[in-house]
C-alpha positions in Angstrom: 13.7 -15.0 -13.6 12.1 -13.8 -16.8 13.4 -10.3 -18.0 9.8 -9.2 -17.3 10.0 -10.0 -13.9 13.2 -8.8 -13.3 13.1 -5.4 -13.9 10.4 -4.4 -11.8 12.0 -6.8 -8.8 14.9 -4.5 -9.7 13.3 -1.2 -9.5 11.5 -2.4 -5.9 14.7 -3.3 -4.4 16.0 0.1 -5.5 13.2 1.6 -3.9 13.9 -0.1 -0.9 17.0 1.1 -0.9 15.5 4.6 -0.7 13.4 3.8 1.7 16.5 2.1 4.2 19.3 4.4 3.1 18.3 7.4 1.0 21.8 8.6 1.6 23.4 6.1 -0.7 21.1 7.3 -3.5 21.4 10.9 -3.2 23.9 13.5 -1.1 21.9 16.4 -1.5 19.0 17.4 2.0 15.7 17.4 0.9 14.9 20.2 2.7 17.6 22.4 2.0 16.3 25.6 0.4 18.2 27.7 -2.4 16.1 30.5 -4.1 19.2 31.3 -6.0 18.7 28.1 -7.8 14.8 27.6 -7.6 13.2 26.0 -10.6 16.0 25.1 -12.1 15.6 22.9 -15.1 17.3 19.1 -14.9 21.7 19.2 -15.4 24.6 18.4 -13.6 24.1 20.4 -10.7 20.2 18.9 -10.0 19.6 15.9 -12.1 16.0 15.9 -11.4 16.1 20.0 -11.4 14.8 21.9 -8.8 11.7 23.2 -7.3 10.2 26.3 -6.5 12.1 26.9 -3.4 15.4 26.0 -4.9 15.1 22.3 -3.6 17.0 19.4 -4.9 13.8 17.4 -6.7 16.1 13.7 -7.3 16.3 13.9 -3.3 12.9 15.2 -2.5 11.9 12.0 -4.4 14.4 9.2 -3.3 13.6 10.6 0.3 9.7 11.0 -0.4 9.7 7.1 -1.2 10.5 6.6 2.6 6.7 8.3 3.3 5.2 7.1 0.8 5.7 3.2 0.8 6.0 3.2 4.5 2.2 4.6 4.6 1.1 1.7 2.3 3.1 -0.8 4.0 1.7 0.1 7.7 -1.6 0.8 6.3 -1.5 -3.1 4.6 -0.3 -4.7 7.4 -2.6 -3.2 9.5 -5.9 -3.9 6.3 -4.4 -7.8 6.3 -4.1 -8.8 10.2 -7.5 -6.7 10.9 -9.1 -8.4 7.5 -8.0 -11.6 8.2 -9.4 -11.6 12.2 -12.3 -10.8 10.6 -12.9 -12.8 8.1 -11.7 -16.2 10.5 -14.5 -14.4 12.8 -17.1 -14.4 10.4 -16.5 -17.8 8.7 -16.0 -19.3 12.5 -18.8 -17.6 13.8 -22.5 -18.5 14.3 -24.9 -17.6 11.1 -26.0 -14.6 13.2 -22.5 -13.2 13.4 -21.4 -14.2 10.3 -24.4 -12.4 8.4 -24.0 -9.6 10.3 -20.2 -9.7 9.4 -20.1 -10.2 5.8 -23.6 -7.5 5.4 -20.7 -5.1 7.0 -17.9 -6.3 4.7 -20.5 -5.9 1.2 -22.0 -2.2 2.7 -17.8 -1.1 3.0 -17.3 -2.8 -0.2 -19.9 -0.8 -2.0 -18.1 2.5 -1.4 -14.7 3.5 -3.5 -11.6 2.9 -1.5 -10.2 6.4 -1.9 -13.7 7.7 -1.0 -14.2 5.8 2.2 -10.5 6.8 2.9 -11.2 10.5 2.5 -13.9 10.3 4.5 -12.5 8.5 7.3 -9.6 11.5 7.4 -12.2 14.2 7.4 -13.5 12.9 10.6 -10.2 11.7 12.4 -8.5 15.2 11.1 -5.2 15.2 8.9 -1.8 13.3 9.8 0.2 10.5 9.2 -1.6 8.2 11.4 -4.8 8.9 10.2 -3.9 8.8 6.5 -2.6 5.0 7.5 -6.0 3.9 9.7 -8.2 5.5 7.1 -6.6 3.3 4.1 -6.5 0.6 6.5 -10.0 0.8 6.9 -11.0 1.2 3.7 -8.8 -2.4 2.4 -10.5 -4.3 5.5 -13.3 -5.5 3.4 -11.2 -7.1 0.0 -8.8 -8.9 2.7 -12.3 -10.2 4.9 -13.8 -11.3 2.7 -11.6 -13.3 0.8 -11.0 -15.1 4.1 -14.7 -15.9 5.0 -14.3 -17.9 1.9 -11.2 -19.9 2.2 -12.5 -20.3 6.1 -16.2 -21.6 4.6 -13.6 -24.2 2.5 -11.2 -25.1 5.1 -13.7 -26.1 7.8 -15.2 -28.7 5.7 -12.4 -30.1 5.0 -11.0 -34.2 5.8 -8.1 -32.9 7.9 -10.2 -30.7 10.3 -13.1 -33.3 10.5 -10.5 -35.6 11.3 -8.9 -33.4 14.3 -12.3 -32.5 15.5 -12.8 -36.3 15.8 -9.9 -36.6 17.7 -11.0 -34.5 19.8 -8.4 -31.4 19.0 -9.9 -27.7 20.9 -11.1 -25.2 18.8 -8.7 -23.0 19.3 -6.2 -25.4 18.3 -7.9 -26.5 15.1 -7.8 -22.9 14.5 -4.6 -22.1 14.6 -2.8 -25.5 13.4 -5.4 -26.2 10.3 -7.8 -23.3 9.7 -5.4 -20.4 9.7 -2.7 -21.6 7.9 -4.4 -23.1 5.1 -6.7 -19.7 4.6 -3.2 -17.6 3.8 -2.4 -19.1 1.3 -3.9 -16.0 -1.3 -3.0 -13.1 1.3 0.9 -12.5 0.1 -1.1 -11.9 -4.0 -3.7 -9.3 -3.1 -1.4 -7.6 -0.3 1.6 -6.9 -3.0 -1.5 -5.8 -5.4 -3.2 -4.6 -2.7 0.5 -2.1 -1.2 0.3 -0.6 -4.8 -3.4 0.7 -4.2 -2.4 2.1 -0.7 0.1 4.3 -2.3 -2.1 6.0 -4.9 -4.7 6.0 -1.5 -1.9 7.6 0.4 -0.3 9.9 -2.4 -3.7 10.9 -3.0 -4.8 12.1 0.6 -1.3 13.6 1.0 -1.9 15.4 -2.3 -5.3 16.8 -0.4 -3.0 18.2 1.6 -3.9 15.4 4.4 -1.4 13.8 4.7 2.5 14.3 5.7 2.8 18.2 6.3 5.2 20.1 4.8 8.5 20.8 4.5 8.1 16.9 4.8 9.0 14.9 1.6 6.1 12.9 0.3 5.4 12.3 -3.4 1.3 13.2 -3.0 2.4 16.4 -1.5 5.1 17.1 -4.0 2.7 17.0 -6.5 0.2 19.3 -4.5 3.1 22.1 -4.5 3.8 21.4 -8.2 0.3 22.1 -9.6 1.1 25.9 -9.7 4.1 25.3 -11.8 3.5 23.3 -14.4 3.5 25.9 -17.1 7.4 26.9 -15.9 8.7 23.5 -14.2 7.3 20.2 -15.2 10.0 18.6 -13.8 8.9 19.4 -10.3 6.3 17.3 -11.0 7.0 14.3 -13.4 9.4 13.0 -11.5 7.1 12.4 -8.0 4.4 11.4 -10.9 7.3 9.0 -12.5 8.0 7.4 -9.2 4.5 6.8 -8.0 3.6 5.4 -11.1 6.5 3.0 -11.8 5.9 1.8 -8.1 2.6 0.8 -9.2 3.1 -0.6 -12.0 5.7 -2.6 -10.6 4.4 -4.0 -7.8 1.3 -4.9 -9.7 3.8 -7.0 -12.0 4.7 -9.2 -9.3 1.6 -9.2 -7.9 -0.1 -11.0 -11.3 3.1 -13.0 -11.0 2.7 -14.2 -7.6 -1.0 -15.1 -8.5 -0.1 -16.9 -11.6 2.3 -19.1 -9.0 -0.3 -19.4 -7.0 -3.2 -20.7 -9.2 -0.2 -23.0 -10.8 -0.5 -21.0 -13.9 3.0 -20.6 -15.8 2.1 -17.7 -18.2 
């Protein structure tokens, strides 16, 4: 593995690690309260320093990476299986549907992610859930898209002209040739796509519409850091740091994974 793939496969197993365990990163509760201590620059006692309220900022952001990435990851999982339905749909589907479809997918596609997103949360209210359905909602159309394409490629295909002349069900050409052979870009722009959802999510959160406090969430971190930059940046780099590194990393292996996948070696 080249060194420039290893340390950002290093830095997102740590982060799962946060995510699992938090504990093994960190002894200190990220909701423990010390005004004796508050804003208390990075040393021994707080590596990270301390925030307004006298909290522990190194645990506020190992245990904020458990909000955070498990936001993007529900909200990608739910973008790819609800994308990908789709898109088989469309590119199945008589030319009625499948305009009607992909017209759908291009009017979604017009609008900013983040923007549809935020919109989506002003209607459905603030939350956790809604912060995941609105991001969700707003990936759909990259994800559907890309499979009304592969789907268009796969169906003309000699393998499923064969099975349909060997009389194989739809349903069954489907699942054993069309589906399989349409996934094959899905595990690229989901690891490119995870990065986007946490900005999306850190974002919302830092709208205050996400995770509520006292909860740990980088977004929100940042929200309550705004009024002290001035006489605490630490209380916000650090969350800043974290969501940026995750980013950066995952859109590391993501380029990787396409460069695989296009049989590129560079």
């Amino acid at each position: 593995m080249p060194v420039r793939l290893l340390l950002p496969v290093a830095f997102l197993v740590l982060l799962a690690v946060a995510v699992a365990a938090p504990g093994l990163l960190t002894g200190a509760d990220p909701l423990a309260a010390d005004p004796l201590t508050a804003l208390a620059p990075p040393g021994s006692g707080h590596w990270f320093g301390s925030d307004h309220l006298g909290r522990d900022v190194l645990a506020r952001v190992v245990y904020g990476a458990r909000h955070s990435i498990s936001i993007g990851v529900a909200a990608t999982v739910l973008a790819v299986t609800s994308g990908v339905l789709l898109g088989l749909a469309a590119g199945l589907s008589p030319k009625w549907l499948d305009e009607a479809l992909a017209r759908s997918f291009d009017v979604l596609s017009t609008l900013p992610e983040l923007l549809l997103a935020l919109l989506i949360v002003a209607i459905t209210g603030p939350g956790t859930g809604n912060v995941i359905f609105a991001i969700a909602v707003a990936q759909i159309p990259s994800y559907a898209r890309m499979i009304r394409a592969q789907t268009f490629v796969v169906r003309r295909s000699g393998y499923v002209e064969q099975a349909v002349t060997l009389g194989r069900s739809r349903p069954a050409i489907t699942a054993g040739h069309v589906l399989p052979n349409v996934l094959g870009p899905i595990p690229v722009l989901a690891t490119i796509g995870l990065g986007q959802a946490i900005i999306a999510s850190s974002g919302l959160s830092f709208l205050g519409m996400g995770p509520q406090p006292p909860a740990a969430e980088w977004g929100a971190m940042l929200s309550e850091a705004r009024n002290y930059l001035r006489v605490a940046w630490w209380e916000a780099l650090f969350p800043g740091v974290a969501i940026t590194l995750t980013v950066a990393c995952l859109t590391v292996v993501g380029r990787r994974l396409q460069h695989r996948f296009e049989g590129r070696t560079q």
